[in-house]
PDBQT receptor file of N, H, CA, C and O in Angstrom, charges set to zero:
ATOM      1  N   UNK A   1       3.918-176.967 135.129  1.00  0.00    +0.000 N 
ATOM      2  CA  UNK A   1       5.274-177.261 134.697  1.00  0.00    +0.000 C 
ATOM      3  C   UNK A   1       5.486-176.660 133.312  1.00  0.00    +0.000 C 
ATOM      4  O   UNK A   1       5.171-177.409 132.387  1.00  0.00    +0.000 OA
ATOM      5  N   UNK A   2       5.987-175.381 132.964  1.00  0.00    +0.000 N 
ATOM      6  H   UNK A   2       6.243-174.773 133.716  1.00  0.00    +0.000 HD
ATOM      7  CA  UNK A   2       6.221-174.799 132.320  1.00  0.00    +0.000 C 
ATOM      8  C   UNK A   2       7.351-174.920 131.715  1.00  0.00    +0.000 C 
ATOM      9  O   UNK A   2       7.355-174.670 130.510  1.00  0.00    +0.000 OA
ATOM     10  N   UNK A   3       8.538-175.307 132.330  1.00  0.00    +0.000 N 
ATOM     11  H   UNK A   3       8.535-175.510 133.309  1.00  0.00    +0.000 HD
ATOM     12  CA  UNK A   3       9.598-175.633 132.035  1.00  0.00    +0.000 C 
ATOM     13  C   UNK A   3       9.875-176.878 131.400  1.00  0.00    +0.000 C 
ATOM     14  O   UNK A   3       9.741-177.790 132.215  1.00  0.00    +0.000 OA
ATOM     15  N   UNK A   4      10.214-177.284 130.251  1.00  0.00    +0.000 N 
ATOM     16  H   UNK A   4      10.323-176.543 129.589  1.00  0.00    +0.000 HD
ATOM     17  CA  UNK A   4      10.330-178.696 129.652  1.00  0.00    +0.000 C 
ATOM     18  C   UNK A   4      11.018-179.328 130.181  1.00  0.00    +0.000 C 
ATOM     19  O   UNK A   4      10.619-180.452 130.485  1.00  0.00    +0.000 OA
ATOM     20  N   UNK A   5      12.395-178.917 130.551  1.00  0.00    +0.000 N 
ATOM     21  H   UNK A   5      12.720-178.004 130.303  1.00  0.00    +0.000 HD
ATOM     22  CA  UNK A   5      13.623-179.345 131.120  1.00  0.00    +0.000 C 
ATOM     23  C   UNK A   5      13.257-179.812 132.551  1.00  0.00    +0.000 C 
ATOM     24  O   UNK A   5      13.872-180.728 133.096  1.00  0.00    +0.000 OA
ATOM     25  N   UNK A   6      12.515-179.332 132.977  1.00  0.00    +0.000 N 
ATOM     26  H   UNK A   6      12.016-178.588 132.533  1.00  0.00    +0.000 HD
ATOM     27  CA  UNK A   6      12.064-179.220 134.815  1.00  0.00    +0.000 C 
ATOM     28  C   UNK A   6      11.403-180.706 134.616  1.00  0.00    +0.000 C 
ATOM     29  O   UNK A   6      11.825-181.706 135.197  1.00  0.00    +0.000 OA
ATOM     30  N   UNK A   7      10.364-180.694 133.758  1.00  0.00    +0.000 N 
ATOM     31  H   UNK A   7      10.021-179.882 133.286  1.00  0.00    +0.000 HD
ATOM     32  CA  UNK A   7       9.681-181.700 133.508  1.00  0.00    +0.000 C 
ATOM     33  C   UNK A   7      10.140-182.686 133.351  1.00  0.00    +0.000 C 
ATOM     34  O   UNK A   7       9.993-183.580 134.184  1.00  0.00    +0.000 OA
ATOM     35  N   UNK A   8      10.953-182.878 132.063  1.00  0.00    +0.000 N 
ATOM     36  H   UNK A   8      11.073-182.152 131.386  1.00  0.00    +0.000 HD
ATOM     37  CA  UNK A   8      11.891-184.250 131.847  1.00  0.00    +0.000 C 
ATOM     38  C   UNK A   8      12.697-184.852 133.208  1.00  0.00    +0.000 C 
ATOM     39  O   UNK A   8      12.741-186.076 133.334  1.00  0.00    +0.000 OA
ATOM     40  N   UNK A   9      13.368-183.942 134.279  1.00  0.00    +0.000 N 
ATOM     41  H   UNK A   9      13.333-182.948 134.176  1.00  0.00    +0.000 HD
ATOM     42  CA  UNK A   9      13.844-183.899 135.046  1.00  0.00    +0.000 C 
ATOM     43  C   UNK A   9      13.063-185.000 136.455  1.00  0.00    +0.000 C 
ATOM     44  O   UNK A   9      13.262-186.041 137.081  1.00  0.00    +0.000 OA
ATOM     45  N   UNK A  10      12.192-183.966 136.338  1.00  0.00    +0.000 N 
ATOM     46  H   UNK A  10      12.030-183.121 135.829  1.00  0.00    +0.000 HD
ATOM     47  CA  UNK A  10      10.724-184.615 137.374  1.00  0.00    +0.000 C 
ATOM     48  C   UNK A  10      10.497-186.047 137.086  1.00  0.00    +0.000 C 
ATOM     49  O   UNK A  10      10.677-187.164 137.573  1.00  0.00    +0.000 OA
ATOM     50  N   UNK A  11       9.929-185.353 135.878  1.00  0.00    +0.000 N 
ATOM     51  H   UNK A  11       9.783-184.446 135.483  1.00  0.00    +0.000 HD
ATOM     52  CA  UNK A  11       9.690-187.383 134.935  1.00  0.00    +0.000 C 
ATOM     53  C   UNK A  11      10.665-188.260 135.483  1.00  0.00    +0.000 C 
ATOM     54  O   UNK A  11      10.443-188.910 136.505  1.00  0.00    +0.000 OA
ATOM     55  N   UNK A  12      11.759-188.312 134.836  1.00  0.00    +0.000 N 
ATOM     56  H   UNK A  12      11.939-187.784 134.005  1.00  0.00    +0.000 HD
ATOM     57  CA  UNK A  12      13.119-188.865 134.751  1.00  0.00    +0.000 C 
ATOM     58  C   UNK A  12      13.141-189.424 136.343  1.00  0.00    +0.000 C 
ATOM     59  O   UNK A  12      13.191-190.609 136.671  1.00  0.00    +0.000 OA
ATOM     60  N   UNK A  13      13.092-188.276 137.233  1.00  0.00    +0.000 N 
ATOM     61  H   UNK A  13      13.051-187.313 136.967  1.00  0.00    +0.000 HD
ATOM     62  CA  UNK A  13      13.108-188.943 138.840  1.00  0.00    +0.000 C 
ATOM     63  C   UNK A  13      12.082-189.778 139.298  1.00  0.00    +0.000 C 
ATOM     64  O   UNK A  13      12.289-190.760 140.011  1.00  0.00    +0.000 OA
ATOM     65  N   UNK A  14      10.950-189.404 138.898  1.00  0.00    +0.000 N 
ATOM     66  H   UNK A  14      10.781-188.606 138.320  1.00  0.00    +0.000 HD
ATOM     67  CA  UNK A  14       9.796-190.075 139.313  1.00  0.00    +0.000 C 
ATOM     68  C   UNK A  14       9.689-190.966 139.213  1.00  0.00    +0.000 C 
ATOM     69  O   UNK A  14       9.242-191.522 140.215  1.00  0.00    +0.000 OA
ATOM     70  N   UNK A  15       9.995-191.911 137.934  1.00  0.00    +0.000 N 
ATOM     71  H   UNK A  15      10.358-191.459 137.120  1.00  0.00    +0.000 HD
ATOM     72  CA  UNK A  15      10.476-193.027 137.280  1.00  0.00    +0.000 C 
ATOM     73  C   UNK A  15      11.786-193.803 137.946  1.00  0.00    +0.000 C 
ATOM     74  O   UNK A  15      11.793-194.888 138.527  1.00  0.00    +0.000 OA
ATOM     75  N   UNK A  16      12.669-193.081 137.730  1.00  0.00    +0.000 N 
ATOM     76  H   UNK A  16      12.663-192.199 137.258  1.00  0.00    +0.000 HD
ATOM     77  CA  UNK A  16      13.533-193.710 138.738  1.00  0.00    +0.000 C 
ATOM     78  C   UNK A  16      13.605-194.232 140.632  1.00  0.00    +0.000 C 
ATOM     79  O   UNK A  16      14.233-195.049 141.306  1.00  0.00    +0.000 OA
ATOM     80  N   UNK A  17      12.642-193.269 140.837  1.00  0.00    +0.000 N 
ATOM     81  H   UNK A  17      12.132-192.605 140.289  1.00  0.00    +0.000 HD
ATOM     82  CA  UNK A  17      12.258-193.455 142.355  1.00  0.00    +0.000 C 
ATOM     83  C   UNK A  17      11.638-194.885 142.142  1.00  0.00    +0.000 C 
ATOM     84  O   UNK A  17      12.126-195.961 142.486  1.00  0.00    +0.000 OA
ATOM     85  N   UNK A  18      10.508-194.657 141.528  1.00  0.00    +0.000 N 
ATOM     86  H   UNK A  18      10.111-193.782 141.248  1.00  0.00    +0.000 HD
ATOM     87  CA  UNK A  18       9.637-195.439 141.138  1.00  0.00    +0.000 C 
ATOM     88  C   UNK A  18      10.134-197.298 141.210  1.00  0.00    +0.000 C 
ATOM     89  O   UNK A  18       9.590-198.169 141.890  1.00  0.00    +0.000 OA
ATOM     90  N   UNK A  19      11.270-197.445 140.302  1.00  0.00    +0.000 N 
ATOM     91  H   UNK A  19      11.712-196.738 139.749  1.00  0.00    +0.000 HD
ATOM     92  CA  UNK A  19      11.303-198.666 139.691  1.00  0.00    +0.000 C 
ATOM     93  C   UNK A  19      12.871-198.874 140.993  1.00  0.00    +0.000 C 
ATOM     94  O   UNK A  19      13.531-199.897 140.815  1.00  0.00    +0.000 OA
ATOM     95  N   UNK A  20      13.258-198.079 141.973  1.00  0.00    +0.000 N 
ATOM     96  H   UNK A  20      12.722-197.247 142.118  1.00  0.00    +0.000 HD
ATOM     97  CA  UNK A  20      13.956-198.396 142.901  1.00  0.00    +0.000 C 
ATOM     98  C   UNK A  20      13.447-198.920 143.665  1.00  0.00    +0.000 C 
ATOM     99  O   UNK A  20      14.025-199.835 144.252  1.00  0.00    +0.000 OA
ATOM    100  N   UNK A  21      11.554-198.395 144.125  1.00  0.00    +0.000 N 
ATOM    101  H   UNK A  21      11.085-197.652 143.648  1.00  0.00    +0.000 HD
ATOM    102  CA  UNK A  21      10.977-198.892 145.099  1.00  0.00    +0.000 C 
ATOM    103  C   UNK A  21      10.630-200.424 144.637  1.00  0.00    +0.000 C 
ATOM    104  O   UNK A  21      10.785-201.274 145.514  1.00  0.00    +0.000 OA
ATOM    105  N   UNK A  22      10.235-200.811 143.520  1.00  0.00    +0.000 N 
ATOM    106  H   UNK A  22      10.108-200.121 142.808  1.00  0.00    +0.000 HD
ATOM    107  CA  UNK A  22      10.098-202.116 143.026  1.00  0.00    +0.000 C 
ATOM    108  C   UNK A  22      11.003-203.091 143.561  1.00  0.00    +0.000 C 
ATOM    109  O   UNK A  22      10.696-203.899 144.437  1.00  0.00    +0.000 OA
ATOM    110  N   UNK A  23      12.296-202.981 142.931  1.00  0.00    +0.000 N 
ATOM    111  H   UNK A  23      12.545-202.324 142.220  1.00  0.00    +0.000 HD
ATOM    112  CA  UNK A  23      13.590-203.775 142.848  1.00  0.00    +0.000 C 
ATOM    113  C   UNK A  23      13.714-203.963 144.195  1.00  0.00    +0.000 C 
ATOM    114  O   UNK A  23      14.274-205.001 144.546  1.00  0.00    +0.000 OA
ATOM    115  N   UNK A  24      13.099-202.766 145.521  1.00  0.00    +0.000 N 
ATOM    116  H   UNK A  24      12.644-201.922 145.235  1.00  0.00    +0.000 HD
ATOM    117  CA  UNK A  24      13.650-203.150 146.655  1.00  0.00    +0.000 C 
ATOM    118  C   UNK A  24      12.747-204.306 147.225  1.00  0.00    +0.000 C 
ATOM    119  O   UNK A  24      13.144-205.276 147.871  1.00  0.00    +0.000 OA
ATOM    120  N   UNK A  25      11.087-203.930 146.754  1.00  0.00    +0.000 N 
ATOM    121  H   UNK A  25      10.764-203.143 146.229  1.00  0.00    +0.000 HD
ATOM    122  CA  UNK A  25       9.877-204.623 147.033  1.00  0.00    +0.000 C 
ATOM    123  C   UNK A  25       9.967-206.226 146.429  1.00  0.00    +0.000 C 
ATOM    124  O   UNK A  25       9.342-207.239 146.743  1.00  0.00    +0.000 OA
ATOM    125  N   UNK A  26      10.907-206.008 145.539  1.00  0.00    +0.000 N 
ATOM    126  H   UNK A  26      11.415-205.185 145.284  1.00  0.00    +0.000 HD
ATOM    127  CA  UNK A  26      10.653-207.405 144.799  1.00  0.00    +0.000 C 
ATOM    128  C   UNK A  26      12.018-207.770 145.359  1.00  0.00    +0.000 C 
ATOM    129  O   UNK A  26      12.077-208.999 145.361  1.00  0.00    +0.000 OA
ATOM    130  N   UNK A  27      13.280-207.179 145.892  1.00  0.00    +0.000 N 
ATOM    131  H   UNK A  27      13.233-206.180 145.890  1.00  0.00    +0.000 HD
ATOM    132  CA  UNK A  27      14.451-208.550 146.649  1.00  0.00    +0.000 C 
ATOM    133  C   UNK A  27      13.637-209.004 147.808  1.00  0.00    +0.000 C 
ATOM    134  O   UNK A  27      13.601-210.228 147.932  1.00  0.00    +0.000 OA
ATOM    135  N   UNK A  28      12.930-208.266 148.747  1.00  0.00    +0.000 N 
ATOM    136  H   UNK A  28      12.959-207.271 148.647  1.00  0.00    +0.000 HD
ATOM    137  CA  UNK A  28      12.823-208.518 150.095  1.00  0.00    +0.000 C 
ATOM    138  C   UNK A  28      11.978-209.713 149.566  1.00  0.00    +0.000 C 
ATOM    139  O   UNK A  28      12.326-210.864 149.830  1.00  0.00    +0.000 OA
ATOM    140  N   UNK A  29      11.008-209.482 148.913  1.00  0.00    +0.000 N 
ATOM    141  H   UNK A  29      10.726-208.547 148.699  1.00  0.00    +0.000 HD
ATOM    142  CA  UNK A  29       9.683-210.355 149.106  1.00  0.00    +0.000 C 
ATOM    143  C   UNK A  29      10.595-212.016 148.200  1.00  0.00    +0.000 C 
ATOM    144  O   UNK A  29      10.357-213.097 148.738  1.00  0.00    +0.000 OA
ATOM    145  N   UNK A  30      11.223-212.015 147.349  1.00  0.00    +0.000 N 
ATOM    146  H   UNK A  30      11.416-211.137 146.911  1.00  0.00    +0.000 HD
ATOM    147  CA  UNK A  30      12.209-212.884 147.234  1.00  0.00    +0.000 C 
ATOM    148  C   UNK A  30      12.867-213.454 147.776  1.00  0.00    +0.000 C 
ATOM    149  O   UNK A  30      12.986-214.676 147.690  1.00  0.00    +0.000 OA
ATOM    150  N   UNK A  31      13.682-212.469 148.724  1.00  0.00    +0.000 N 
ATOM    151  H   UNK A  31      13.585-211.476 148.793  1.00  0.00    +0.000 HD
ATOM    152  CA  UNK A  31      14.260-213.196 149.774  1.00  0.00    +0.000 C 
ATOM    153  C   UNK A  31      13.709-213.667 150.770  1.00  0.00    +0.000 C 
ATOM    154  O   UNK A  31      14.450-214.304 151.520  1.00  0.00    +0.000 OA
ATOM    155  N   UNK A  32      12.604-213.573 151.062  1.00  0.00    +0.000 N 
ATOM    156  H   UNK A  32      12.002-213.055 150.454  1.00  0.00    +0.000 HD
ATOM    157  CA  UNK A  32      11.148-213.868 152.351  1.00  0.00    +0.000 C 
ATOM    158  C   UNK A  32      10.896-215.528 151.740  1.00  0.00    +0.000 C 
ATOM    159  O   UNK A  32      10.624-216.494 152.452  1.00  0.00    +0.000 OA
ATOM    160  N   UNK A  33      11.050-215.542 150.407  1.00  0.00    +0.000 N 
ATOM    161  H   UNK A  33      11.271-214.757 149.828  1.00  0.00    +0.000 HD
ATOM    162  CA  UNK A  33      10.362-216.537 149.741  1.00  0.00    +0.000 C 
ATOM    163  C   UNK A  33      11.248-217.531 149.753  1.00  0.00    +0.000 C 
ATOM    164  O   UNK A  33      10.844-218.688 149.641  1.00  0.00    +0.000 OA
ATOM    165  N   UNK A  34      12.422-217.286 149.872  1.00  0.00    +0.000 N 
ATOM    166  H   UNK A  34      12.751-216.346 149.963  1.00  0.00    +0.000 HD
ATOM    167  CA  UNK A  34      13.415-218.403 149.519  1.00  0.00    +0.000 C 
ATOM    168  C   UNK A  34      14.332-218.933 150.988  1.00  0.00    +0.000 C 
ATOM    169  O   UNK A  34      15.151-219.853 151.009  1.00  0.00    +0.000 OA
ATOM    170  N   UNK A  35      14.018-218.270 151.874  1.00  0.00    +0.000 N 
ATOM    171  H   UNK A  35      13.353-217.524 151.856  1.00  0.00    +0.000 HD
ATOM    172  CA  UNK A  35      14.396-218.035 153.484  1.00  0.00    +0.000 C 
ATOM    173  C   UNK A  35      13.195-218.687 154.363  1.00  0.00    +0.000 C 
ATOM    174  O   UNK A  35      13.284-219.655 155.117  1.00  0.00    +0.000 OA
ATOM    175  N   UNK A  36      12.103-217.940 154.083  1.00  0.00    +0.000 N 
ATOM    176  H   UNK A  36      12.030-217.153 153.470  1.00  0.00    +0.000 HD
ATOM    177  CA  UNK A  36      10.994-218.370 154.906  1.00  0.00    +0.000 C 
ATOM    178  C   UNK A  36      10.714-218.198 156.532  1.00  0.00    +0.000 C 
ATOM    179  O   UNK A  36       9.955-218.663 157.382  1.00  0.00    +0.000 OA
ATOM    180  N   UNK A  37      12.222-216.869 156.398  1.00  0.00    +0.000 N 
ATOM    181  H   UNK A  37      12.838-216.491 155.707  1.00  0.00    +0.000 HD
ATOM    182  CA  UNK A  37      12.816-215.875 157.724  1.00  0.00    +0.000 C 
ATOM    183  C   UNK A  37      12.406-214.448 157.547  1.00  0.00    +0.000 C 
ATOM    184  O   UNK A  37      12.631-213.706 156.591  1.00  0.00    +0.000 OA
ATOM    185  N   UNK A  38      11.766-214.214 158.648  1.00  0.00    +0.000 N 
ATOM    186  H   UNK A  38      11.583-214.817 159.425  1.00  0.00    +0.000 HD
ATOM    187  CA  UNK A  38      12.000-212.660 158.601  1.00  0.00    +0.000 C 
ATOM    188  C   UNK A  38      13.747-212.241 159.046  1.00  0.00    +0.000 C 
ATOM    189  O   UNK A  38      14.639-211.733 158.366  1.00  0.00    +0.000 OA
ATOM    190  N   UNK A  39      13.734-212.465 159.724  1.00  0.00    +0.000 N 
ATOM    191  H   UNK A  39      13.009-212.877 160.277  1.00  0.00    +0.000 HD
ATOM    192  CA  UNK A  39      15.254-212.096 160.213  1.00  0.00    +0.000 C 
ATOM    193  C   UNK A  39      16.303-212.003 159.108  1.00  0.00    +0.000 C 
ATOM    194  O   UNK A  39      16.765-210.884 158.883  1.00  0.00    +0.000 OA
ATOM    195  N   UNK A  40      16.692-212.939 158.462  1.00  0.00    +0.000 N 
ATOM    196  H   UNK A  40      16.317-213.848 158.645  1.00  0.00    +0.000 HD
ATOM    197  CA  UNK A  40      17.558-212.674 157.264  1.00  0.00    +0.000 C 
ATOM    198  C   UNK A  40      16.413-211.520 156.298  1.00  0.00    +0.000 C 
ATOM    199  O   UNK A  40      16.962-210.666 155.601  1.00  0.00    +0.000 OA
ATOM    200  N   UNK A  41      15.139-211.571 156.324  1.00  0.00    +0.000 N 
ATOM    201  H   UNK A  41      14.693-212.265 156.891  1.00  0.00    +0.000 HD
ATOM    202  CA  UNK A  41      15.052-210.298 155.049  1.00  0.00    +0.000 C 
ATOM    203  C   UNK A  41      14.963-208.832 156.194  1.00  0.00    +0.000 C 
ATOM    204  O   UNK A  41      15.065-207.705 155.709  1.00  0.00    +0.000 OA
ATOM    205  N   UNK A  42      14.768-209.023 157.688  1.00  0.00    +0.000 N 
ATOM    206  H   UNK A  42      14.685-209.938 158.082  1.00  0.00    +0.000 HD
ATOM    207  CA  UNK A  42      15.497-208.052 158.093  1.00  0.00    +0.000 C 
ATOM    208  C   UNK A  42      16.988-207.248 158.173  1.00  0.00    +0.000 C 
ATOM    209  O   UNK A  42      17.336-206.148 158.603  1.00  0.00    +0.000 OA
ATOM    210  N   UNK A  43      17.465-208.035 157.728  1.00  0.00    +0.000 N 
ATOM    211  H   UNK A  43      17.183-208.928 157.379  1.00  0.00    +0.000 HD
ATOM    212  CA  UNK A  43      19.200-207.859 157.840  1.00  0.00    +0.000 C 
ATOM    213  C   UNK A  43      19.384-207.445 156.250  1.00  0.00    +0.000 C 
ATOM    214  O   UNK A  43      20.247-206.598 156.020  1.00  0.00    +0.000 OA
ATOM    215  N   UNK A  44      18.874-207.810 155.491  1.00  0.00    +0.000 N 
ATOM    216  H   UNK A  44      18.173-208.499 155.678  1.00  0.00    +0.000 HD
ATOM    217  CA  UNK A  44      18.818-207.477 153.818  1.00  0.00    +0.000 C 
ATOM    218  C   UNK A  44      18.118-206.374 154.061  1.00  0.00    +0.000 C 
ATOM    219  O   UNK A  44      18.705-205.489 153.440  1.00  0.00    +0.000 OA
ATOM    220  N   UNK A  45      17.371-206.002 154.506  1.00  0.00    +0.000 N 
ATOM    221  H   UNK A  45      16.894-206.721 155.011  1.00  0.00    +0.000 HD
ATOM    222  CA  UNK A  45      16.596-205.136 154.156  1.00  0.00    +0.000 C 
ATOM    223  C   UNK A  45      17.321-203.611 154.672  1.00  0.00    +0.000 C 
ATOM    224  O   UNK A  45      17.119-202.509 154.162  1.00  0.00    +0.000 OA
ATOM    225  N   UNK A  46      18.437-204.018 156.127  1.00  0.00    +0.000 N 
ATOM    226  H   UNK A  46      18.600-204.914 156.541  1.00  0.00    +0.000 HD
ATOM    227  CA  UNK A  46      18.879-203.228 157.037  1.00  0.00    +0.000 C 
ATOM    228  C   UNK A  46      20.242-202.698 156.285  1.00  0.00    +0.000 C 
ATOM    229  O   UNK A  46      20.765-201.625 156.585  1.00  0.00    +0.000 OA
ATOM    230  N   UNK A  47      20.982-203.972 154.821  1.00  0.00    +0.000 N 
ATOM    231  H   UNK A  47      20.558-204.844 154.578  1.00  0.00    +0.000 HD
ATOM    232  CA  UNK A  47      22.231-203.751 154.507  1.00  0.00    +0.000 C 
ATOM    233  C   UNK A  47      21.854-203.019 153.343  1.00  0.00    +0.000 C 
ATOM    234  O   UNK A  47      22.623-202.357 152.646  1.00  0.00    +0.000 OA
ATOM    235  N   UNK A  48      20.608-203.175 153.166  1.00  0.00    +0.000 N 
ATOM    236  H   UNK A  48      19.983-203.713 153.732  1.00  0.00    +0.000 HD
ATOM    237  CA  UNK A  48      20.239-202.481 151.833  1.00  0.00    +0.000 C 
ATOM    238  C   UNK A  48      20.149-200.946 151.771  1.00  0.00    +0.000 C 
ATOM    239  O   UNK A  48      20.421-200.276 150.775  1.00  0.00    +0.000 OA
ATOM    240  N   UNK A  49      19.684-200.418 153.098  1.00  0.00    +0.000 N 
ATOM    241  H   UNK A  49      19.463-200.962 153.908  1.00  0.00    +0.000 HD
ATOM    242  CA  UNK A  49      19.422-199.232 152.998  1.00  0.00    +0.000 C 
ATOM    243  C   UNK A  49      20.361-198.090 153.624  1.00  0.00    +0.000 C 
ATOM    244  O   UNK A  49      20.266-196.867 153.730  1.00  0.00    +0.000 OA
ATOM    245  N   UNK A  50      21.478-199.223 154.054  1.00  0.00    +0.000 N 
ATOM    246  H   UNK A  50      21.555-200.216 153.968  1.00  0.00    +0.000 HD
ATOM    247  CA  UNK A  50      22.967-198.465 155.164  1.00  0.00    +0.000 C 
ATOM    248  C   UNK A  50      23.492-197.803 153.945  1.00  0.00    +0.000 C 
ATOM    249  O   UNK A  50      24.040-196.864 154.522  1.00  0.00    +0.000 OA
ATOM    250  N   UNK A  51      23.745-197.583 152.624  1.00  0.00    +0.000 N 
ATOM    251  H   UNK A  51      23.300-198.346 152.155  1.00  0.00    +0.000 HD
ATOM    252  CA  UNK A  51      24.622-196.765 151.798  1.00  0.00    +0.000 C 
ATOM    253  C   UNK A  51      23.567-195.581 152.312  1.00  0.00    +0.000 C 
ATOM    254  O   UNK A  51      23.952-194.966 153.306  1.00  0.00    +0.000 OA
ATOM    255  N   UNK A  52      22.679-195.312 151.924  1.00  0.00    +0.000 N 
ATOM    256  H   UNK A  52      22.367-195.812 151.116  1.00  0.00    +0.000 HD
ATOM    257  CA  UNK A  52      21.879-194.169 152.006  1.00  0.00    +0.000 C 
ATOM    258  C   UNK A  52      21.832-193.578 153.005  1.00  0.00    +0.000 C 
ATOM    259  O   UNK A  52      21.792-192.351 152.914  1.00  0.00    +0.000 OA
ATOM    260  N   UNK A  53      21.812-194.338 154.635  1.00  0.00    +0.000 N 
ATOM    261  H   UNK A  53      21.844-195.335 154.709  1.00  0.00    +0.000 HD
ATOM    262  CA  UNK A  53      21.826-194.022 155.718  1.00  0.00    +0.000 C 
ATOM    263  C   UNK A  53      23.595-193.396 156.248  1.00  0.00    +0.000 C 
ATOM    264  O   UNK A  53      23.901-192.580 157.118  1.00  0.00    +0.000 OA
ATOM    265  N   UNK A  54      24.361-194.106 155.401  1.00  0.00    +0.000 N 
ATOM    266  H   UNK A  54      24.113-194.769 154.695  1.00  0.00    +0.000 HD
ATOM    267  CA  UNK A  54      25.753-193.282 155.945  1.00  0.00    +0.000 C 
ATOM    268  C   UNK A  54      26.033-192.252 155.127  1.00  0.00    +0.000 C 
ATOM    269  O   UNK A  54      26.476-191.181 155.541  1.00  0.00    +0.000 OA
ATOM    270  N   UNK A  55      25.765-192.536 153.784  1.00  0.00    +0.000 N 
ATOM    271  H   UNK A  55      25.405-193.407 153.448  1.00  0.00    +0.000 HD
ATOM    272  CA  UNK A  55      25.714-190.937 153.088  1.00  0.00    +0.000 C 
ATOM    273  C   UNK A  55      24.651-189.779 153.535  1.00  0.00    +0.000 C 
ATOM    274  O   UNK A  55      24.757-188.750 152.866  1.00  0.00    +0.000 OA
ATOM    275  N   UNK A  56      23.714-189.766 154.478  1.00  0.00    +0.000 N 
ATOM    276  H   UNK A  56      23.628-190.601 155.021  1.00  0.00    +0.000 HD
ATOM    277  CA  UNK A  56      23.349-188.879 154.917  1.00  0.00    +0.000 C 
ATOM    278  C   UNK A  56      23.561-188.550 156.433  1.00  0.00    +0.000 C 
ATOM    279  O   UNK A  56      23.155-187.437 156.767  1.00  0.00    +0.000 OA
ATOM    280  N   UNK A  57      24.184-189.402 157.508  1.00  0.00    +0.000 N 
ATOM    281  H   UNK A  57      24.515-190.306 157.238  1.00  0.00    +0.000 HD
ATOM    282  CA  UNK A  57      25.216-189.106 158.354  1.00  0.00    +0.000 C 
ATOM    283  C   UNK A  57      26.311-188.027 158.103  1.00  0.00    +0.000 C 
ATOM    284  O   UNK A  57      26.426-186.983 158.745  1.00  0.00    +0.000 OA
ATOM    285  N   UNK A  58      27.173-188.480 156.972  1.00  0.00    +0.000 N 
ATOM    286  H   UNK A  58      27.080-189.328 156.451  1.00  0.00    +0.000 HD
ATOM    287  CA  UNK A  58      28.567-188.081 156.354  1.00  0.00    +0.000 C 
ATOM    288  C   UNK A  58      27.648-186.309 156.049  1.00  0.00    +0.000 C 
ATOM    289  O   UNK A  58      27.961-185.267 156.625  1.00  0.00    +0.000 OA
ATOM    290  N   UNK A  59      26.653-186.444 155.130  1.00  0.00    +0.000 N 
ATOM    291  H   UNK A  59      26.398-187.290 154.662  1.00  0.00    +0.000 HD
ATOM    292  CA  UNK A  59      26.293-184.741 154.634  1.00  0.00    +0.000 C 
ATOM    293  C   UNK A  59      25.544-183.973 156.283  1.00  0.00    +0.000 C 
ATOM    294  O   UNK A  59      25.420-182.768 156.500  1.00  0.00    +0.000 OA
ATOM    295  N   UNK A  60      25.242-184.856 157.011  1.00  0.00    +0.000 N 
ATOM    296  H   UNK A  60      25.343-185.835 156.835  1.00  0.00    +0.000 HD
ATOM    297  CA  UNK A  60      24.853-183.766 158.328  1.00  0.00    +0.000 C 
ATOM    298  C   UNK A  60      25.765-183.457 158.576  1.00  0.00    +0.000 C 
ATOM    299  O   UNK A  60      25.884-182.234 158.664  1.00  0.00    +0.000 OA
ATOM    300  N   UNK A  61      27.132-184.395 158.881  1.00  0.00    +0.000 N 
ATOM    301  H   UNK A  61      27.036-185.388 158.810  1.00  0.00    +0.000 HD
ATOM    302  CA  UNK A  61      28.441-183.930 159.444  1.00  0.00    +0.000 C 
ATOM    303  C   UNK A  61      29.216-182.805 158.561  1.00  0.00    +0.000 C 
ATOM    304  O   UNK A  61      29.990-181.922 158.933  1.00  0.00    +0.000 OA
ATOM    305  N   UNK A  62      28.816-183.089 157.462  1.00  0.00    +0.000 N 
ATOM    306  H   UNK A  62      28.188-183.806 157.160  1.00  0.00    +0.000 HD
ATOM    307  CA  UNK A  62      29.529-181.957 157.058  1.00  0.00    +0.000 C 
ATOM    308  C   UNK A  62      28.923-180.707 156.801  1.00  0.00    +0.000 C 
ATOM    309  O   UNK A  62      29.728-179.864 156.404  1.00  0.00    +0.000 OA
ATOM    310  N   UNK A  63      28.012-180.410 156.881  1.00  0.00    +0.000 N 
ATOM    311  H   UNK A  63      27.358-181.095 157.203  1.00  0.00    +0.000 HD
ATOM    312  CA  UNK A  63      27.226-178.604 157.101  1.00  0.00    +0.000 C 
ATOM    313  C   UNK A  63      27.400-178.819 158.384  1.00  0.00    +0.000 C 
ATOM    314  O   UNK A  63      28.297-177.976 158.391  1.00  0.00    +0.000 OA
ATOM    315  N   UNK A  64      27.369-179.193 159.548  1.00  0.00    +0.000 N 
ATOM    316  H   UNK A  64      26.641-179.878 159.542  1.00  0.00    +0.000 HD
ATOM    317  CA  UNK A  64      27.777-178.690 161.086  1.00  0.00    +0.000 C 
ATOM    318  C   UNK A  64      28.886-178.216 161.175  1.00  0.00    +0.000 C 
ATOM    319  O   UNK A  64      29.055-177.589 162.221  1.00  0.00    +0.000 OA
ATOM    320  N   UNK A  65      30.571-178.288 159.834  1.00  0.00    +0.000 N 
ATOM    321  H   UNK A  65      30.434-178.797 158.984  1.00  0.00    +0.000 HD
ATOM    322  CA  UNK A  65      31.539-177.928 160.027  1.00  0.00    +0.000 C 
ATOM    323  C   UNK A  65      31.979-176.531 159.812  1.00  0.00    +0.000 C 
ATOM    324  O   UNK A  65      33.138-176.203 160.069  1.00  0.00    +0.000 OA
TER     325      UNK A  65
């Protein structure tokens, strides 16, 4: 990584990936804890990840146009 900018960049994501996977690891297992259901932290877990899943629906649909 030669590039500083590339780097900070990398960093910057890596970190952010990073502390997304937490926050998601730490609602479910929260909500597991306070439920004592899988089913409701299935449905959290299913509403949690639908923004991501329709914004990448929406971008297939649109390079097929």
């Amino acid at each position: 990584m030669k590039y500083p900018d590339f780097r900070r960049l990398f960093m910057g994501r890596l970190f952010l990936n990073l502390g997304d996977s937490l926050v998601y690891m730490i609602c479910m297992w929260y909500l597991y804890q306070i439920t004592q259901d899988s089913l409701y932290t299935g449905i959290a877990s299913f509403l949690f990840a639908l923004p991501a899943l329709l914004a990448q629906i929406i971008h297939t649909s649109e390079e097929s146009v």
